[in-house]
N, C-alpha and C positions, 0 to 999 in steps of 0.2 A: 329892362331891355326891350328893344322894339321886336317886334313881332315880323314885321319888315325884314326881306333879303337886305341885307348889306351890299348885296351887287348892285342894286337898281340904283343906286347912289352915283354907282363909277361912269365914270365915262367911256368912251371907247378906246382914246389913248391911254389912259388909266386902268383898263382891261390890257390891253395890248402890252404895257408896262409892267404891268404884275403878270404877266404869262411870261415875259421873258426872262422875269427875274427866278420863275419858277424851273423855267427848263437850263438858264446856265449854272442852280446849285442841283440841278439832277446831273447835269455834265460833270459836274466835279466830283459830283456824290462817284459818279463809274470810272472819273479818272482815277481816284484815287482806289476804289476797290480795286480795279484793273494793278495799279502799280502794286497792291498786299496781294492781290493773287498772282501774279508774276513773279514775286518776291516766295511764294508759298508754292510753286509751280512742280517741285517736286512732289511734292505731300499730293496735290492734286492731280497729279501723274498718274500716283502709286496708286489713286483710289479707282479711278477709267481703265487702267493697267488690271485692276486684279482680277477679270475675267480672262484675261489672255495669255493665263499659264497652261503651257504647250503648244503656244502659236509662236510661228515666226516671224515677227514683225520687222520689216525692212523700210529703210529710205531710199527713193531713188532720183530725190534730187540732192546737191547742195543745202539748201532752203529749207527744204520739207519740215525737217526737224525744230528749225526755227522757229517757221509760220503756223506749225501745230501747238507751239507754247504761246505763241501771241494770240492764236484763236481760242485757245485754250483758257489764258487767263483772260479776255476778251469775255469770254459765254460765263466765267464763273463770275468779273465783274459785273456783269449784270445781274445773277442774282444775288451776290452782294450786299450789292446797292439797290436793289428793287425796294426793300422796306422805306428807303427816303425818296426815291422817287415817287412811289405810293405814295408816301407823306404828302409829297409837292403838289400833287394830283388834286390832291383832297381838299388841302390848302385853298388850290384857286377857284375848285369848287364849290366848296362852304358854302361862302358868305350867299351864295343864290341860289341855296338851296333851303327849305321850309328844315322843318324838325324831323319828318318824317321821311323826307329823301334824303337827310344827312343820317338816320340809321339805316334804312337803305340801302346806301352805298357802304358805310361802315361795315354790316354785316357784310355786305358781298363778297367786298374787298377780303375781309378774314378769314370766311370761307371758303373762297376762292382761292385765297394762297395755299391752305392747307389743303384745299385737294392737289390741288398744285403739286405739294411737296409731296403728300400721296402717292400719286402718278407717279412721280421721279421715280420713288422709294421702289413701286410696285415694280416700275422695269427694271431698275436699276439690280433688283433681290432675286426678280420670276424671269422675265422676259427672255432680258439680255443672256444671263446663261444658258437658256434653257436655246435661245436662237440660237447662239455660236457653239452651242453641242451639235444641233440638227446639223449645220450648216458647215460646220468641219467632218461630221462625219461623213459627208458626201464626197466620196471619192472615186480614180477614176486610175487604173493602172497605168503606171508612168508618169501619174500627176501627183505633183507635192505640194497640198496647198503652202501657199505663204502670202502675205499682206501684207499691204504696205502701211506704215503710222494713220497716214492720212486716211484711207481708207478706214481700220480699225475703229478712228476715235469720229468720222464720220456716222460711221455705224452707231458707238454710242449716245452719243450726241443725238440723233437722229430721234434714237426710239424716247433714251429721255423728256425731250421738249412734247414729242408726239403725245406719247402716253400721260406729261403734265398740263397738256394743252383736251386730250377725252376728258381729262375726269374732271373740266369744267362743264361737262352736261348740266346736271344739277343746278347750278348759277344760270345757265345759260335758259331752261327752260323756267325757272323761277321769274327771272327778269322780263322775260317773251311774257307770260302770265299776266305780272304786273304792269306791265303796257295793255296786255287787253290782244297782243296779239295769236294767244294761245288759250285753250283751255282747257283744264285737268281731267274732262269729259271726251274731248274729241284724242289726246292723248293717248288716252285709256281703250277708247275704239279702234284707235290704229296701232295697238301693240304688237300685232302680228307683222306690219307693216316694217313699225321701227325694230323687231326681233332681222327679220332679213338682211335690211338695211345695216344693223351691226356684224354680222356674220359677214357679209361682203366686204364690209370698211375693213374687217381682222385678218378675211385673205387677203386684201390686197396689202395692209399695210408692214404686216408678218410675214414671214418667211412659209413657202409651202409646204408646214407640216400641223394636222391637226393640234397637238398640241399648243402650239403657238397661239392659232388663231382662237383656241377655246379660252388661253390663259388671256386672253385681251377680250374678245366677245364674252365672257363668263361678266367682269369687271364693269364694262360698259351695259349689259342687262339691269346690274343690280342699281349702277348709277341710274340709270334712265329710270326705275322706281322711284327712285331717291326723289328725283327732278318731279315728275307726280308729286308726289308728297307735298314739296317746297312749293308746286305751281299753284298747289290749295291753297296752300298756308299764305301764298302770294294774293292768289285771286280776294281771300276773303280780304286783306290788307286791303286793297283794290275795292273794296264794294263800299268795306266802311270809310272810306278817303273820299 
């Protein structure tokens, strides 16, 4: 087997061909999750639903209720299908990438997801009830909270992605290393720095009750060690390369 990318072969129509073949079976890949989660749209109702026993959830369009299942099955087909769009990803990167930027990206990729699911996991268990406790117990005589669908399943939706999209620190600082544009020395000098810096991102991103913002800044501290760690573990990958 050559040692040689297999990209440096293709051409640039032949790049251009193989990318588009790549992205119309990632299209399919989401149409078709999209149509099993619209098809499962109940089951995935009842699991975004089960914090909102004792709220009153209303519609006050027509539509509402519609366009909350199509966005609904929409965000679940994506991740879905994300495992084969990943695939398609990889795919058209491969062949131009050495041996050692194809584990690389493999590890990332795997890591990456599973913080991913992490994060979900963590708001979906800690967050989210702990937010719509605060946030419903704020009341105001004469006032009855009530919420509307769209509203609700924005809200979940909202912290979800948020919270799977932090706990890519870790990746994120590992990668920065591995480019050379970080390093696990000056990191580690600015902890105090990035400590702030996460306590800020937690008020602002949570609702305004300490709890909230500790149960997010707590998670995001321990990541950001985590991300040290890996930036090493990068860096040294990086010296002997």
């Amino acid at each position: 087997m050559s040692t040689k990318p297999e990209g440096a072969y293709m051409t640039i129509t032949g790049h251009l061909s193989e990318l588009r073949t790549r992205i119309i079976r990632s299209i399919l890949s989401l149409c078709l999750a999209f149509g099993i989660c619209y098809f499962f749209q109940d089951y995935i109702f009842s699991l975004l639903l089960v914090h909102s026993s004792g709220l009153q959830l209303i519609t006050v369009s027509p539509t509402e209720l519609f366009m909350e299942e199509l966005k609904t099955a929409f965000l679940s087909g994506v991740f879905l299908s994300s495992p084969v769009m990943l695939y398609q990803l990889c795919a058209f990167l491969w062949p131009g990438l050495k041996a050692n930027e194809r584990r690389y990206l493999f590890n990332g990729l795997m890591i990456g997801s599973g913080l991913f699911l992490l994060g979900m996991s963590f708001a979906y268990y800690a967050i989210i009830p702990a937010a719509l406790d605060f946030l419903t117990g704020l009341t105001i005589t004469g006032v009855k909270p009530m919420f509307t669908l769209n509203n609700y399943m924005s809200f979940v939706w909202t912290f979800l992605v948020l919270f799977g999209l932090a706990f890519q620190v870790p990746v994120l600082l590992s990668l920065l290393a591995l480019i050379g544009l970080v390093k696990p020395q000056s990191l580690r000098s600015k902890r105090k720095y990035c400590v702030l810096i996460i306590f800020i991102v937690s008020a602002i991103l949570t609702p305004p009750d300490v709890v909230s913002q500790i149960l997010m800044a707590v998670p995001l501290l321990v990541l950001y060690e985590i991300g040290i760690w890996g930036a090493e573990i990068a860096g040294r990958y990086r010296r002997k390369s």
